[in-house]
C-alpha positions as CSV (number, residue, x, y, z in Angstrom):
1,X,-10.4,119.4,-85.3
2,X,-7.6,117.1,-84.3
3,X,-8.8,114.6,-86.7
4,X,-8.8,117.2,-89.4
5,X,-5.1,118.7,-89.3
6,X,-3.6,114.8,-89.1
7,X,-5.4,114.0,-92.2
8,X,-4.1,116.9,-94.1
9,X,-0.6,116.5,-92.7
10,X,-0.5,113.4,-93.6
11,X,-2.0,113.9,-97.1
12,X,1.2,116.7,-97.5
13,X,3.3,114.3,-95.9
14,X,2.6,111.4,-98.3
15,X,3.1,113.6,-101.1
16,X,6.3,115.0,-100.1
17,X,7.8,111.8,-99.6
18,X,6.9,110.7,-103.2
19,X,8.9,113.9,-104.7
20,X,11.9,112.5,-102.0
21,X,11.7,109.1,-103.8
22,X,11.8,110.4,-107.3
23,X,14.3,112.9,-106.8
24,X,16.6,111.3,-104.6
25,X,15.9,107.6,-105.6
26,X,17.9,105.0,-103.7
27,X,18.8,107.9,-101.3
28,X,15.8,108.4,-100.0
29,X,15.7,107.0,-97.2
30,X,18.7,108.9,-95.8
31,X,16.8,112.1,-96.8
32,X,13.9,110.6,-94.5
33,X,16.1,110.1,-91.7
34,X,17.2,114.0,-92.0
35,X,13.2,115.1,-92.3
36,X,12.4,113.1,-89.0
37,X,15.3,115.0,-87.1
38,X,14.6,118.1,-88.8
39,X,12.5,119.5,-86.1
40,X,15.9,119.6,-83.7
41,X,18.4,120.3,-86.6
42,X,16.7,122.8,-88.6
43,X,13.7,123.8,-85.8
44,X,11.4,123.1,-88.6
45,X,8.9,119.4,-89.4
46,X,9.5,116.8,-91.6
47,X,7.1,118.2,-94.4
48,X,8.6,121.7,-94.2
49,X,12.1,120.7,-94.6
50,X,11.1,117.9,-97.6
51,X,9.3,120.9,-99.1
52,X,12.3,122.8,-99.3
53,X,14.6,120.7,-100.6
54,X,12.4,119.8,-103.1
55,X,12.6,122.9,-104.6
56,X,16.2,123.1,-105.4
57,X,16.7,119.2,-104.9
58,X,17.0,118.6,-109.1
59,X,20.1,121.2,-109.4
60,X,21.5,120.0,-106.4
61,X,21.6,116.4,-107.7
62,X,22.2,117.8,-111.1
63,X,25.5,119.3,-110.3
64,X,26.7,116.3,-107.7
65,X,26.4,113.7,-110.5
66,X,27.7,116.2,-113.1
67,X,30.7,116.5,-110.9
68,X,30.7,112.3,-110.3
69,X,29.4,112.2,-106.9
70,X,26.4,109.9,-105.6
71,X,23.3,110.3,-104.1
72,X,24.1,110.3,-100.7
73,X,26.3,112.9,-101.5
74,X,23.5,114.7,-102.9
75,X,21.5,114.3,-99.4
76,X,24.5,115.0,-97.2
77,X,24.2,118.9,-99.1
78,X,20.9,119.1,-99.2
79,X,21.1,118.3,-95.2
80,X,23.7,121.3,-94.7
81,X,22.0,123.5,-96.9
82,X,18.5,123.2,-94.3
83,X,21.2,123.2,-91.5
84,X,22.7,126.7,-93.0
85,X,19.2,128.1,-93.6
86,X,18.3,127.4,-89.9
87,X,21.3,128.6,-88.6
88,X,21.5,131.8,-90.9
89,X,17.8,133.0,-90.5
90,X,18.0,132.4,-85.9
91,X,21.4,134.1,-86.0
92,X,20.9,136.8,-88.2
93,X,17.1,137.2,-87.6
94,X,16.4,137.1,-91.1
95,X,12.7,135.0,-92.1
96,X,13.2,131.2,-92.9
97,X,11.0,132.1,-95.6
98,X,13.3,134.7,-97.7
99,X,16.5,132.8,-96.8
100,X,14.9,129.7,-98.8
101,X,14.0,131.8,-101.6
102,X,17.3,132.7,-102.0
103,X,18.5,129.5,-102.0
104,X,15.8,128.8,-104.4
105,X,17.2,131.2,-106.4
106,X,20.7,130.3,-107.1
107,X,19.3,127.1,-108.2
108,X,17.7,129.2,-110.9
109,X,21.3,131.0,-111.3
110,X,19.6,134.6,-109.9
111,X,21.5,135.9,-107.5
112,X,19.3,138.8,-106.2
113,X,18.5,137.8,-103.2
114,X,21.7,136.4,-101.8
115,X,21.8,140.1,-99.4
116,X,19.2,138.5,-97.8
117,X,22.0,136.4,-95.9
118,X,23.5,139.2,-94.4
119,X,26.9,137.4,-95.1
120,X,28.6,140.6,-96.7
121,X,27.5,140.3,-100.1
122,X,25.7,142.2,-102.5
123,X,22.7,140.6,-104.8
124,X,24.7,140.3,-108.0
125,X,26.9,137.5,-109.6
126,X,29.7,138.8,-109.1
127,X,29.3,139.2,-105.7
128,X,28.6,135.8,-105.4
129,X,31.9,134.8,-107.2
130,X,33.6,136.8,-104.3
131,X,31.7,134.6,-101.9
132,X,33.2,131.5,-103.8
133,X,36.1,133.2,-103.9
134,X,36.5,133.5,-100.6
135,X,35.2,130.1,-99.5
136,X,38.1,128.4,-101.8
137,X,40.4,130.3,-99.6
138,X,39.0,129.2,-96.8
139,X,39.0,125.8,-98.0
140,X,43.0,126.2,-98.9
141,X,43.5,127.2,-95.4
142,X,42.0,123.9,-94.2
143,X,44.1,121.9,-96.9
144,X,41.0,121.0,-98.4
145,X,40.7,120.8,-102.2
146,X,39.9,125.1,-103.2
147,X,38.2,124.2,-106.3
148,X,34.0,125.3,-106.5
149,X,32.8,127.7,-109.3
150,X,29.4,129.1,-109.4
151,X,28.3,127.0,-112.6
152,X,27.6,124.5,-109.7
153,X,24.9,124.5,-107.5
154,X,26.4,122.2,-104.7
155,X,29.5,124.2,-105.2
156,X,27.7,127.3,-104.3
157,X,26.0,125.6,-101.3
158,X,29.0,124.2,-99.9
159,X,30.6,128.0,-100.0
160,X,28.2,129.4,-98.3
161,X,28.2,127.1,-95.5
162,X,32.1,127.8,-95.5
163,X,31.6,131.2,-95.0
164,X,28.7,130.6,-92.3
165,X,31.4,128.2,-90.7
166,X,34.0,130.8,-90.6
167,X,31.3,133.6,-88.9
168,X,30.6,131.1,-86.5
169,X,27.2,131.2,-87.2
170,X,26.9,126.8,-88.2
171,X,25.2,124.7,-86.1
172,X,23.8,127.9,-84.0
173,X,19.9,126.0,-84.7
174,X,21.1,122.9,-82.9
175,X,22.4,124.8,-79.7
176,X,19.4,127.5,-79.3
177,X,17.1,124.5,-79.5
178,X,18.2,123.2,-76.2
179,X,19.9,127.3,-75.2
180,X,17.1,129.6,-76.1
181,X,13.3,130.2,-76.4
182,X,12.9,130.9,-79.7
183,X,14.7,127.8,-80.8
184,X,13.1,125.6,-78.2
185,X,9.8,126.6,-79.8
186,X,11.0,126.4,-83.3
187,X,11.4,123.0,-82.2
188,X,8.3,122.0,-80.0
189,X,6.4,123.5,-83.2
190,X,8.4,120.9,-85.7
191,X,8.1,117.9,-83.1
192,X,4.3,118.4,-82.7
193,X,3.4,118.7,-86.6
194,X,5.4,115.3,-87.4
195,X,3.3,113.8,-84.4
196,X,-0.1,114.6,-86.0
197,X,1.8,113.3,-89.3
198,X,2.2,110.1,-87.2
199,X,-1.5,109.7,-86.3
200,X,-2.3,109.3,-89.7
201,X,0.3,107.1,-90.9
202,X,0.1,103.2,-90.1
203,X,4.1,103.1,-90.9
204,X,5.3,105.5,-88.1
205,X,5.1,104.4,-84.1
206,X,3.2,107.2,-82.4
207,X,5.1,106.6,-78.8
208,X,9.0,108.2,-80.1
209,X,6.6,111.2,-81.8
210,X,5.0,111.7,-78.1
211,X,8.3,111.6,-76.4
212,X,9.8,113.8,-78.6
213,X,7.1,116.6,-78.1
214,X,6.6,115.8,-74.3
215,X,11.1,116.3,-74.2
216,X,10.6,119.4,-76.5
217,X,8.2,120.8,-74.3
218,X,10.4,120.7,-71.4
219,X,13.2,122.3,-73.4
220,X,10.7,125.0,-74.0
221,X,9.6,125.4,-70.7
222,X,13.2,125.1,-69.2
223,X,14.0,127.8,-71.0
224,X,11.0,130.3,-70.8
225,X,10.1,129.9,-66.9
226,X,13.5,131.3,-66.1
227,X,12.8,134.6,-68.3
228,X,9.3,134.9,-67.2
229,X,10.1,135.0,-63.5
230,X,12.7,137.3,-64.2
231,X,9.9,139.3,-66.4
232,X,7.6,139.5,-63.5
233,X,10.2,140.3,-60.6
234,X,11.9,143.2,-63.3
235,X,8.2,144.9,-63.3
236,X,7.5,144.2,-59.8
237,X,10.8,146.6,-59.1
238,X,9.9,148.6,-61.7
239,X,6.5,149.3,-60.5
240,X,8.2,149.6,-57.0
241,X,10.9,152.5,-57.9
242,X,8.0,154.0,-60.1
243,X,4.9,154.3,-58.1
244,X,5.9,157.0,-55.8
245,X,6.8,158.8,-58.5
246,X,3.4,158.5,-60.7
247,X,1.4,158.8,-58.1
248,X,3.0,162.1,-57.3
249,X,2.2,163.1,-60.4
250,X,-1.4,162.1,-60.5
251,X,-2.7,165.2,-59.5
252,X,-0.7,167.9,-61.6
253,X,-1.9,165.0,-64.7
254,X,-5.4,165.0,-63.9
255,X,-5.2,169.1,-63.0
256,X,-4.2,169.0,-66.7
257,X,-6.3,167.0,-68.2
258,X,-9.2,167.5,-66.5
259,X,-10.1,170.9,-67.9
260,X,-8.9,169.4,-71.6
261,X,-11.3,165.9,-70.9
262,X,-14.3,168.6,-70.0
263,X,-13.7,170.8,-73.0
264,X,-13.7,167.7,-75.4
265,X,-17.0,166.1,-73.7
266,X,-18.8,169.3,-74.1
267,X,-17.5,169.5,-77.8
268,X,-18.3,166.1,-78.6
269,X,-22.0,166.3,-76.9
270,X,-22.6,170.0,-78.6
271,X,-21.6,168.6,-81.5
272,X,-23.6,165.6,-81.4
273,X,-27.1,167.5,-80.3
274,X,-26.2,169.6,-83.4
275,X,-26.0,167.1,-85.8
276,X,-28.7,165.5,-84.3
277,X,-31.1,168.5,-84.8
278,X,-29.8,168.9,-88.0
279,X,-30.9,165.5,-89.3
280,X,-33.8,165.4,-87.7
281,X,-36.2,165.8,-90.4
282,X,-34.2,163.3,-92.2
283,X,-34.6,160.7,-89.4
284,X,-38.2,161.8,-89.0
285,X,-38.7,161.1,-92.8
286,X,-36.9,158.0,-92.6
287,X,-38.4,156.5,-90.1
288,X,-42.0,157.9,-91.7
289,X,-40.6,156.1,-95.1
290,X,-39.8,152.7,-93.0
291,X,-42.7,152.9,-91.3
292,X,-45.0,153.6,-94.7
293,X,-43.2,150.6,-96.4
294,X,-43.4,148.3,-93.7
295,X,-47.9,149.1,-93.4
296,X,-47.0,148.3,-97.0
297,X,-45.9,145.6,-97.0
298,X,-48.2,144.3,-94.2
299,X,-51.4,145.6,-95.9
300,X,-50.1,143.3,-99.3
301,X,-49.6,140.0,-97.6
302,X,-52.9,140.4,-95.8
303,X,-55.0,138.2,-98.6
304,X,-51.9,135.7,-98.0
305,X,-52.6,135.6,-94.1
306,X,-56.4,136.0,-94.9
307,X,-56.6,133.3,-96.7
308,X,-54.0,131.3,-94.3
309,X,-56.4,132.2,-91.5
310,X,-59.2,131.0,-93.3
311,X,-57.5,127.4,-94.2
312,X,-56.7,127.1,-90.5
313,X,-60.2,127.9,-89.8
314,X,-61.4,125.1,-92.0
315,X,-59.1,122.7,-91.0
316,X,-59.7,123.4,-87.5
317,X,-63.4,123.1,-88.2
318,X,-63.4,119.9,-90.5
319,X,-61.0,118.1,-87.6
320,X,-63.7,119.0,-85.0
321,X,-66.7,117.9,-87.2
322,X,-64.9,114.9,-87.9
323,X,-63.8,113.5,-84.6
324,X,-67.3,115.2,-83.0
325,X,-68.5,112.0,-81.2
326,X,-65.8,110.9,-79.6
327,X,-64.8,115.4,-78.8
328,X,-68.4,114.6,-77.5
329,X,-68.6,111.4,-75.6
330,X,-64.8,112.4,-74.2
331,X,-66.3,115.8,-73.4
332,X,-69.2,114.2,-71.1
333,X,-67.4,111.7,-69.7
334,X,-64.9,114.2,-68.0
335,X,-68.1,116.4,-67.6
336,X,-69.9,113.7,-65.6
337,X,-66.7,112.0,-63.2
338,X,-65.9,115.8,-63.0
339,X,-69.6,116.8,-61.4
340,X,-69.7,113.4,-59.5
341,X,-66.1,114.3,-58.0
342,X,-67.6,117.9,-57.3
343,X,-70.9,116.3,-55.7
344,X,-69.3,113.5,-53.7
345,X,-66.2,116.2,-52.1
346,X,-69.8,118.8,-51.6
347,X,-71.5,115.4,-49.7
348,X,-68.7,114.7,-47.7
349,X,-67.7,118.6,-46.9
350,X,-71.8,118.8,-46.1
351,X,-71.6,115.7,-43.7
352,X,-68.9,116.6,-41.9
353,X,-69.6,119.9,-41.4
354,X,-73.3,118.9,-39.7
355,X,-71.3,116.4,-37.4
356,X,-68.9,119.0,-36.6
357,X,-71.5,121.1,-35.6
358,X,-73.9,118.5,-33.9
359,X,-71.6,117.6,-32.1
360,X,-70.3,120.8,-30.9
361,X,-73.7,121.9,-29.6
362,X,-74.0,118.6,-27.8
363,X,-70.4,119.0,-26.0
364,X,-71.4,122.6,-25.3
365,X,-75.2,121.6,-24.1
366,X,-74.4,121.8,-20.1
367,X,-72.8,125.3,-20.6
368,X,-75.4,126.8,-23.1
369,X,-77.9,125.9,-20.4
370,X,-76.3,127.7,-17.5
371,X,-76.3,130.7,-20.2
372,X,-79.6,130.6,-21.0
373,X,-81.2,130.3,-17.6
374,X,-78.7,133.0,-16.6
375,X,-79.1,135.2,-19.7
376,X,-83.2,135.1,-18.6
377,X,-82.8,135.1,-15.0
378,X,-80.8,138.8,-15.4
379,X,-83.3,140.0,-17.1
380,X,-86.0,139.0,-14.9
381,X,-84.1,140.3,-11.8
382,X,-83.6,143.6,-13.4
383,X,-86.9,144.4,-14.2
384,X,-87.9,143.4,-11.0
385,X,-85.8,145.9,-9.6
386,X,-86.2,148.7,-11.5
387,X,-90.2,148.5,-11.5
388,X,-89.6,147.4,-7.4
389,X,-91.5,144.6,-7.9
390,X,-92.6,142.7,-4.8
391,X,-95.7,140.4,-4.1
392,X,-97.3,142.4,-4.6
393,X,-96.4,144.7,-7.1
394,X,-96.5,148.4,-5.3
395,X,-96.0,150.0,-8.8
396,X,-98.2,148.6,-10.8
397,X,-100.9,149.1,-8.3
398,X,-99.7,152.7,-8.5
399,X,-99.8,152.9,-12.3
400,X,-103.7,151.2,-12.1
401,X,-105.1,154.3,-10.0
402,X,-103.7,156.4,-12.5
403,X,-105.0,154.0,-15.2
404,X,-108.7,153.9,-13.5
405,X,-108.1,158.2,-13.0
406,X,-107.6,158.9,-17.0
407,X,-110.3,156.5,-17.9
408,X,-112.8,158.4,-16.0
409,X,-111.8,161.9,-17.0
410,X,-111.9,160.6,-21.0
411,X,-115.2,159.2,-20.9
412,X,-116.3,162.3,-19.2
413,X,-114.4,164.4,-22.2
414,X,-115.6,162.2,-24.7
415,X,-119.5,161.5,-23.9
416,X,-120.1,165.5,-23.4
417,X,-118.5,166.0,-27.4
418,X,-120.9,162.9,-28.6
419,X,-123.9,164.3,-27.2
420,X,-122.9,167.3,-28.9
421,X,-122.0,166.3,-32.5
422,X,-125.5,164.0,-32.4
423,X,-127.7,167.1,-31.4
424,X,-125.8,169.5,-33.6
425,X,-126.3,166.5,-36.7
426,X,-130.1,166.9,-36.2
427,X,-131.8,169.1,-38.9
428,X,-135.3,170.5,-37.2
429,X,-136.0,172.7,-40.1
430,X,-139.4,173.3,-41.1
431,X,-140.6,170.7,-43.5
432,X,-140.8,171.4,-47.4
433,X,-144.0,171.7,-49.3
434,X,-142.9,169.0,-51.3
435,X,-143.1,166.4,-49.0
436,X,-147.0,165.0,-47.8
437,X,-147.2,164.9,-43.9
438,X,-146.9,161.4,-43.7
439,X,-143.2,161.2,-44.8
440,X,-141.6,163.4,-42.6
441,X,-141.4,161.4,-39.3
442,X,-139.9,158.9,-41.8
443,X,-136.9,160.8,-43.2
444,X,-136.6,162.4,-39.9
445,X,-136.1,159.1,-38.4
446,X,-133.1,158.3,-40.9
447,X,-131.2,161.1,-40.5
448,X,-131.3,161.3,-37.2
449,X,-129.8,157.2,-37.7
450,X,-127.2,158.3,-39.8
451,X,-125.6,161.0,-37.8
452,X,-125.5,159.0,-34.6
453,X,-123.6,156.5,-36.8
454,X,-121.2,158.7,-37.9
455,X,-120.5,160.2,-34.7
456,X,-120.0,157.1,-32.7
457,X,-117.8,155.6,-35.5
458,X,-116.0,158.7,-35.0
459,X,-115.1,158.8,-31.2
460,X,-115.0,154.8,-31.2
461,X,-111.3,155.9,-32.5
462,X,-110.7,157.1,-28.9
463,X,-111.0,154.1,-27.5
């Protein structure tokens, strides 16, 4: 950014100073000198005040030589005439920039702007022959020679700085440069824009451009700290004297206002949900419309993406294909040292969990002993005492009468219903005609077989 403003100051500045050479010829070195102090004399930079004179520098020389005077005299004008502009616009508070139209002006013989002074004087010509007028009598006074007319443009310079002399309004830039803020800065401005001139041009030293910002900036700062600590102590007191006084009207303000604030608020949102339900449909539609066009515009670039989709696919697919083996031998190879990683860590986990637990069990053999035997020994004891066991046994022999009683009275139970299911099986019936005498013992004889089989299979449940 830097680097950018010093190249196009200097490109200004280079082109200034050639319309200095051709205009003011041998003299222009004097008119250099002038530019370089400018930014103290006139609070403006070396290209602004060559870009001035310029611009009324041909009738200025014009009228010098036309009268017989020399270039130097030329420059020593042109000087005042930037001096008078300066000290006319920062005393009168009129812009730089309409006080050098002016001036630009009367070069052209218009004299419509010469109000813009605020010397007195009316826009006209004639007007301006009163200012000469009065700046020859001036002169006389002085016992200088009282002889400028308005056919010449130094003449009509020179007058005015007469008159500016006389007002005691000359040399006012010079003195608020180092007396007042705005004239301080007029000048740290002027000082800093010839410095970034100066970083572009080989011919100029860089250190007197530095000091002469770094001493412009204390002027500047001499000048503005004393008003800015007055500032802030005036609205400290200020805010002192006033702050009882606003903050006892705080609540008759908001007791005001507060009503008017709620009334507005409830305007604002009724007004709002009103307009909102009014355009509802609208937005609805709208957004329906959006919507619609934007499912339009999807659904028509789907054969783009379709067919996108399906080049990726392909290319995806012919890449694969094409680097298959080594996908493949890559693919087992981190397959295998990944299973033999996975076997190995199962191996060792395996190993050491068995050794952790063989050897736990043999640590803990002497006290898994004492709880065995004792686990087994309880038991045994408490049998033993609730079936009061003693050598021998009085309860079991108790529980064998009884045993040796019931056995008795079942066989006696059981044996009585045999007998009777075998008898009751037999079938005496009278033999049938049928059957020849020889065959009946026989059938007889089997039947009676088969019911004492049944019957004894029967009651062999029982037992």
């Amino acid at each position: 950014m830097l680097t950018k403003q010093a190249t196009e100051a200097y490109a200004n500045y280079e082109q200034l100073k050639g319309g200095v050479e051709t205009l003011f010829n041998e003299s222009a070195d004097l008119m250099m000198k002038y530019a370089a102090d400018a930014y103290k004399t006139a609070g403006v930079s070396s290209n602004t005040y060559m870009e001035t004179v310029t611009s009324f520098a041909a009738a200025l020389t014009k009228s010098v030589q036309a009268a017989g005077g020399s270039m130097n005299e030329a420059v020593e004008i042109a000087d005042t005439a930037m001096r008078d502009m300066a000290d006319n616009a920062n005393k009168m508070g009129t812009s730089m920039e309409s006080i050098q139209a002016a001036y630009q002006g009367f070069a052209k013989q218009n004299y419509t702007m010469l109000d813009n002074l605020k010397l007195g004087y009316g826009g006209t010509k004639e007007e301006m022959e009163r200012l000469i007028e009065d700046a020859n009598k001036m002169r006389k006074a002085q016992g200088l020679a009282a002889n400028l007319t308005i056919s010449s443009y130094a003449d009509i310079v020179t007058a005015i700085h007469e008159v500016q002399v006389e007002m005691g309004i000359f040399n006012t830039t010079e003195l608020e440069a180092t007396q007042t803020i705005s004239g301080s800065l007029n000048m740290l401005k002027g000082a800093w824009d010839n410095l970034l001139v100066g970083f572009a041009d080989q011919e100029q030293a860089v250190g007197p451009l530095i000091d002469r910002v770094l001493s412009s900036r204390e002027t500047y700062l001499a000048n503005i700290m004393p008003r800015i600590s007055e500032t802030l102590a005036g609205i400290a007191e200020g805010v002192t004297n006033a702050l009882p006084a606003i903050l006892e009207k705080i609540p008759t303000i908001a007791g005001e206002m507060l009503p008017r604030l709620t009334e507005t608020a409830l305007l604002l949102v009724t007004t709002l949900g009103t307009s909102l339900l009014e355009y509802t449909p609208i937005l609805i539609e709208n957004a329906m419309s959006m919507m619609s066009n934007l499912l339009l515009n999807f659904a028509n670039k789907m054969p783009e993406f379709y067919e996108w989709a399906k080049r990726l696919v392909i290319n995806i697919g012919s890449t694969l294909l094409k680097n298959r083996p080594s996908l493949i031998g890559s693919a087992l190879s981190l397959l295998g040292a990944l299973l033999g990683g996975i076997s190995q860590a199962l191996l060792d986990v395996g190993g050491a969990i068995v050794t952790g637990i063989w050897n736990g069990i043999s640590n803990a053999k002497a006290w898994f002993e004492s709880q065995v035997k004792g686990f087994f020994s309880g038991i045994v004891n408490g049998v033993k005492g609730v079936l009061g066991i003693h050598s021998p046994s009085k309860v079991f022999a108790e529980i064998g009468r009884y045993m040796a009683e019931g056995l008795g009275e079942g066989w006696s139970d059981e044996y009585s219903k045999i007998r009777k299911d075998i008898t009751n099986g037999l079938d005496f019936q009278a033999p049938q005609q049928t059957s020849t005498s020889q065959e009946k013992p026989k059938q007889l004889q089997i039947i009676l077989q088969i019911k004492v089989r049944q019957t004894v299979q029967k009651h062999l449940h029982m037992f």
